[in-house]
N, C-alpha and C positions, 0 to 999 in steps of 0.2 A: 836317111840315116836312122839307124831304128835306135830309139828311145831305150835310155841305159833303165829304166825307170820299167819300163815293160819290159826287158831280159831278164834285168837279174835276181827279181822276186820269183820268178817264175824257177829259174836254176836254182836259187835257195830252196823252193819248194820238193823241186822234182830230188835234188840230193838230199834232203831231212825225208822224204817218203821212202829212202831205202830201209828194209826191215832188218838189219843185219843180226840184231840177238836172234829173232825168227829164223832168218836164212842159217847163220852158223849152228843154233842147235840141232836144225835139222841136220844138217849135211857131217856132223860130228854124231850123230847119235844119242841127244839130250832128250830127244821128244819133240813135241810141239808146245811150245811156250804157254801156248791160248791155254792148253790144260793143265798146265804144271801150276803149284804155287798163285799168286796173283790173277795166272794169266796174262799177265803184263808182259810185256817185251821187250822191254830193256833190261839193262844190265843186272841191276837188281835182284829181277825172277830169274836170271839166265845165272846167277851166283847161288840162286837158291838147290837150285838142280846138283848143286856139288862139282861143278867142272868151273875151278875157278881160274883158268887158263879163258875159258873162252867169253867169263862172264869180265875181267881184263879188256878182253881184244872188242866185247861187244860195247864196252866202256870208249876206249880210246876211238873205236868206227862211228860211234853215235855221236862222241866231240866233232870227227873230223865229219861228220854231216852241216856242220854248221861254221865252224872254223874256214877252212878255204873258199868257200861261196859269202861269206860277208868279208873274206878280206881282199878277195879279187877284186869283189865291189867298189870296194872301198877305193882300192887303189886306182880302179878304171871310172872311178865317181866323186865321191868321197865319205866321210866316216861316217854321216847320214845315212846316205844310200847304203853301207855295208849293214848297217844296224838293223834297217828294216828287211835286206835281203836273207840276214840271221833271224830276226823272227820270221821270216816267210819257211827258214828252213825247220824252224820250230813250229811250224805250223804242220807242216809236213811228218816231221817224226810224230807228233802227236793224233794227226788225222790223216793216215797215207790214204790214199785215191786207191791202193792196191788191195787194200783189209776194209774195204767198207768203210774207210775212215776209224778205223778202232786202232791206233796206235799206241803209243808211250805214254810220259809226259814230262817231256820235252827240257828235265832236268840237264844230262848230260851232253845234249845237242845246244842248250843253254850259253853251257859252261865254255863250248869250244870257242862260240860267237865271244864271249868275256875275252876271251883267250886272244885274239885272233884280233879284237877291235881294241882291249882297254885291259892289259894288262895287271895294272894296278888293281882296276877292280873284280879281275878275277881273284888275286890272289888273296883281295878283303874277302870275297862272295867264300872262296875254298875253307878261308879259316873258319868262317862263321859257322860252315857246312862242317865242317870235321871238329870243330870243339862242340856244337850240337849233337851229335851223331856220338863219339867219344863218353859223353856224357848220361845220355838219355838209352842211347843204342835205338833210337827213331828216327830210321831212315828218311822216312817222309816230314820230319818236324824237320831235320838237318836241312831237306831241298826247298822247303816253302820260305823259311829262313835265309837261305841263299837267295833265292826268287826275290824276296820283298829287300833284303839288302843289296843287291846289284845294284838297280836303281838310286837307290836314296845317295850311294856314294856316289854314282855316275854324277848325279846332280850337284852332291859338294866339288866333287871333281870341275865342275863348269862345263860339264858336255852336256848343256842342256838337250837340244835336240836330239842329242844320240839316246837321254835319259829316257827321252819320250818311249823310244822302239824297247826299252829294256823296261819300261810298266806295260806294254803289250805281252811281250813276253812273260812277266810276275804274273801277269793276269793268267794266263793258258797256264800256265803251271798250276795256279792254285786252283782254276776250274779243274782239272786234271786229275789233282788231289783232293776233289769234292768229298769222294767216302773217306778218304784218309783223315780229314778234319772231323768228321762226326765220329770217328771212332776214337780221333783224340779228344774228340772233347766228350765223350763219352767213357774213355778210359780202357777202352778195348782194344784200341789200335796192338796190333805185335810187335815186338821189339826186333831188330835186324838179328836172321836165324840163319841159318847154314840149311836146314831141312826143307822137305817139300813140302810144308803142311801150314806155311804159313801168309800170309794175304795183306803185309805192311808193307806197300811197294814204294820206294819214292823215285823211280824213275823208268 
């Protein structure tokens, strides 16, 4: 019987490697992501482009990368197993096998795993995220924000273990957001735009 343990990291991975902001811009006529904006490929850069229908739909495809493979998980394991199948799949939207490993980061794919294993703490991670973001209009302070708050509640919460797979995840996020950080703290970072000309990605 093959070990739940070696499938369903691996299905987390292979579903967070789908490029869907990449695949939908192209196939809608947005361009290629890699050169627009950021460069980044998620939602984010795919909203920068001005087609906010599809930077939506790249939003909701990049959650459910991560949502159904740590809850099947979960359910054919348990919340363990779903958490780290979710950062597997976070691993995957951020480094696909198919782009050289130059993916996202791994905010929105994040979010679905919240979503899918620990409810509650999605909906702390979402407010943190959106009264940051609200506030500053910094995309990427709102997602790093989110990233380092997941965890800390998982852990008031008492889901230690599951907390654990959710500081994996904060971590890939905020290496992710390595230039993001040196721009904010340097003061440069750009505030969430609508245009194509700008390079403050948080997901």
């Amino acid at each position: 019987m093959v070990d739940g343990w070696t499938v369903w990291p691996v299905v987390g991975y292979l579903a967070g490697s789908i490029p869907f902001g990449l695949l939908l811009a192209r196939l809608f006529g947005a361009g290629d992501l890699r050169r627009i904006g950021s460069g980044n490929i998620g939602a984010t850069n795919v909203l920068r482009t001005g087609r906010y229908g599809l930077a939506a739909a790249t939003l909701v495809l990049d959650a459910l990368k991560g949502a159904p493979p740590a809850w099947l998980a979960a359910r054919h394991g348990d919340a363990v197993l779903g958490a780290w199948t979710g950062f597997a799949a976070v691993l995957g939207h951020c480094f696909p096998l198919w782009l050289r490993f130059r993916g996202g980061k791994g905010v929105a794919t994040s979010a679905g795993v919240l979503l899918a294993l620990t409810p509650a703490v999605f909906l702390v991670t979402a407010g943190a995220f959106a009264a940051v973001v609200s506030t500053t209009r910094y995309v990427s302070l709102g997602s790093l924000t989110g990233a380092l708050v997941a965890p800390l509640f998982t852990f008031a919460f008492g889901d230690v273990q599951v907390g654990y797979a959710y500081v994996a995840m904060a971590l890939v996020v905020v290496v992710r957001h390595a230039d993001n950080i040196v721009r904010l703290l340097s003061g440069t970072e750009n505030r969430l735009s609508f245009g194509r000309d700008r390079n403050g990605d948080g997901d």
